[in-house]
Z-matrix of the N, CA and C atoms (Angstrom, degrees):
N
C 1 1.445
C 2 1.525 1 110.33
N 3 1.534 2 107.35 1 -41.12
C 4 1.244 3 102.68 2 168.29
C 5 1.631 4 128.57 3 -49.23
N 6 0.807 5 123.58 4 -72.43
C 7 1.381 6 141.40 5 142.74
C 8 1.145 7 148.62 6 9.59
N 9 1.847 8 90.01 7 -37.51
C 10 1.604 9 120.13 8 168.30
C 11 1.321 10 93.75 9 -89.03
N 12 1.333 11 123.69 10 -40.86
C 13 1.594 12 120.60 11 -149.80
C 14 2.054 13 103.85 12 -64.65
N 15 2.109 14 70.62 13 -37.28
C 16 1.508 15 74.36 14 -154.91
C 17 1.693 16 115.29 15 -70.02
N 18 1.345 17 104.36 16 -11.63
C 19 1.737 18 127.26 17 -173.38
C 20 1.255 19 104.93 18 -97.77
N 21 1.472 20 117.76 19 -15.01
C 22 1.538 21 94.57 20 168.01
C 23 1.367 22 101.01 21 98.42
N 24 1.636 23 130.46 22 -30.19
C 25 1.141 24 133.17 23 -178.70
C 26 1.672 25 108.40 24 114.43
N 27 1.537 26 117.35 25 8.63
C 28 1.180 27 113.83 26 -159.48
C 29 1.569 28 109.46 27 144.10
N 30 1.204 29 99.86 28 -25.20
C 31 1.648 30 95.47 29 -173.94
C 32 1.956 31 116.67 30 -92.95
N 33 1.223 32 116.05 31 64.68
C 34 1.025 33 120.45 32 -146.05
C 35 1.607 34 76.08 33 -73.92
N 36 1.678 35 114.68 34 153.31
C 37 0.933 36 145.30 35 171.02
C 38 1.551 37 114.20 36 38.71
N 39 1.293 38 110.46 37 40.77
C 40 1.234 39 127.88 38 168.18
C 41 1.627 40 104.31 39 -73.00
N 42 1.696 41 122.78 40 117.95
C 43 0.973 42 123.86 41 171.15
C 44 1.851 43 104.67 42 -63.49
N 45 1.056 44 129.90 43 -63.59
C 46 1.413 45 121.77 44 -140.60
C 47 1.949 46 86.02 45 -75.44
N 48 1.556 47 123.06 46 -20.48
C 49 2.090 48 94.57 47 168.48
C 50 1.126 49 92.78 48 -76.68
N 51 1.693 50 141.07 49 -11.00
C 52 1.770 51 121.90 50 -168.09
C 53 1.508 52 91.95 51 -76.99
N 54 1.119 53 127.55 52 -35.28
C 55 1.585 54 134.56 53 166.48
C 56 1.090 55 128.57 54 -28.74
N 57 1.366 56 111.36 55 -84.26
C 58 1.437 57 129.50 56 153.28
C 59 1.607 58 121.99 57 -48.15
N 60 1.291 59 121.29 58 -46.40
C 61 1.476 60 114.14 59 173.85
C 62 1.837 61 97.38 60 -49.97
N 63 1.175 62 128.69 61 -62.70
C 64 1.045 63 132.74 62 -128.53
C 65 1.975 64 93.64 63 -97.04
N 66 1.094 65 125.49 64 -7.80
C 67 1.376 66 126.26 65 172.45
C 68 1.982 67 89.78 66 -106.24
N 69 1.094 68 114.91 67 2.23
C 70 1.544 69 95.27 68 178.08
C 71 1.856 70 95.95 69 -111.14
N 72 1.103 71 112.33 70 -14.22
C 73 1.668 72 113.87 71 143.94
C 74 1.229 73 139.25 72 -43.04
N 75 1.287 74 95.28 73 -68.81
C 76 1.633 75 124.98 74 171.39
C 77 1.358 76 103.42 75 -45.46
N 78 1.468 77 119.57 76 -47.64
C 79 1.649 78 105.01 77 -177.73
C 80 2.106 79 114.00 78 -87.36
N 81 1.325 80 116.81 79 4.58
C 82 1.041 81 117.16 80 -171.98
C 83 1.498 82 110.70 81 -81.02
N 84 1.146 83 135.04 82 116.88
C 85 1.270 84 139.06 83 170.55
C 86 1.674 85 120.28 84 -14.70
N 87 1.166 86 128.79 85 146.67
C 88 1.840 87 110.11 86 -179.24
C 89 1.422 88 102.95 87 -87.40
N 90 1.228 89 131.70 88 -32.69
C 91 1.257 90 116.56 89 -177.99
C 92 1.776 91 105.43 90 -72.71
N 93 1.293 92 134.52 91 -8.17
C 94 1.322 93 139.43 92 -179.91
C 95 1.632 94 96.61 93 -78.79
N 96 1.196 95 91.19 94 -51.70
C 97 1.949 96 110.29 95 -166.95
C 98 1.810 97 86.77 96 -53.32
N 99 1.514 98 118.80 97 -58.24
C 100 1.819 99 99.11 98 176.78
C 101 1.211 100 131.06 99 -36.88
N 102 1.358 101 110.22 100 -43.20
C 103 1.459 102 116.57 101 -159.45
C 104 1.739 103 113.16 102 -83.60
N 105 1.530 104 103.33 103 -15.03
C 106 1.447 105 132.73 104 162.07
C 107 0.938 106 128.04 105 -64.19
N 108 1.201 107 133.48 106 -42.66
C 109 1.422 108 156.13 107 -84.81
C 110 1.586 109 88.84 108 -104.56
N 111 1.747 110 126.62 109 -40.69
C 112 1.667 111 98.91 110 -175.38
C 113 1.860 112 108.62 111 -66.37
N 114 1.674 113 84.57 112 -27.21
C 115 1.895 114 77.80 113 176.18
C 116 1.276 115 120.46 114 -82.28
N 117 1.531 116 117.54 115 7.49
C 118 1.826 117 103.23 116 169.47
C 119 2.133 118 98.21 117 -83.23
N 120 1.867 119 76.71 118 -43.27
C 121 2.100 120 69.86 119 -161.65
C 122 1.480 121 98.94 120 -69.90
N 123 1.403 122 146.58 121 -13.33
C 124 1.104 123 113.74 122 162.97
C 125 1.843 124 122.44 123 -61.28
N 126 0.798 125 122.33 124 -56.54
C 127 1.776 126 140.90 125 145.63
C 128 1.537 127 95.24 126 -13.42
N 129 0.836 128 111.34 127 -55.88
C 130 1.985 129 99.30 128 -170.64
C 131 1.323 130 101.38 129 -97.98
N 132 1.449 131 144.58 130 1.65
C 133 1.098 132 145.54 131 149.04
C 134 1.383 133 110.73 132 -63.94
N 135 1.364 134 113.99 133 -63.85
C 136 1.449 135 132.77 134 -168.59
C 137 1.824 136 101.11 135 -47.71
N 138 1.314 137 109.43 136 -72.21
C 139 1.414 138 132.45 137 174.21
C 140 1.424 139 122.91 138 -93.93
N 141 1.189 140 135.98 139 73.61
C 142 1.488 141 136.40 140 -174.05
C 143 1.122 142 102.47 141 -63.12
N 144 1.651 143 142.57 142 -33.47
C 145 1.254 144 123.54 143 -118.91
C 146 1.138 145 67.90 144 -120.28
N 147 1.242 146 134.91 145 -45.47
C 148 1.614 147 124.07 146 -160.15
C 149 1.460 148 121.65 147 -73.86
N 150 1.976 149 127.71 148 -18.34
C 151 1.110 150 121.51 149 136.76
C 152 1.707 151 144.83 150 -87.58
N 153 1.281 152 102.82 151 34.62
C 154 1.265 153 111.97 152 157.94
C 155 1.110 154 112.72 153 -42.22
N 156 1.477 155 136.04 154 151.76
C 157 1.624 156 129.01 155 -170.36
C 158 1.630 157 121.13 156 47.34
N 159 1.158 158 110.00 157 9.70
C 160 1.708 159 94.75 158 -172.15
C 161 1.809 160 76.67 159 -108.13
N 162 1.367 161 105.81 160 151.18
C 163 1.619 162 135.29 161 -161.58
C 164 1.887 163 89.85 162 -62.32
N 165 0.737 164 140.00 163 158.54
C 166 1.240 165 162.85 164 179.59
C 167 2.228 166 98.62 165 -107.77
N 168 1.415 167 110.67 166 144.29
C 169 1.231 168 110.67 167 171.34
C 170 1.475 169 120.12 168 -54.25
């Protein structure tokens, strides 16, 4: 599930879902972002460049 989320469903290394994944981060609460957390660092694995500035755990 992760996997899909993080691909978009197919769009592997699609900058503009690394975009959107990563500004739909940015607005997720940090204690949410814990409970997330293999699906943020996969997301910032996947796309580094696109969470630059998004808060770190």
């Amino acid at each position: 599930m992760i996997k899909s989320i993080v691909t978009g469903g197919g769009h592997e290394q699609d900058k503009v879902h690394g975009a959107r994944l990563a500004h739909l981060m940015s607005g997720v609460d940090y204690v949410l972002q814990y409970d997330v957390s293999d699906l943020v660092d996969a997301a910032r694995e996947a796309y580094p460049d696109a969470f630059i500035g998004v808060r770190n755990k």
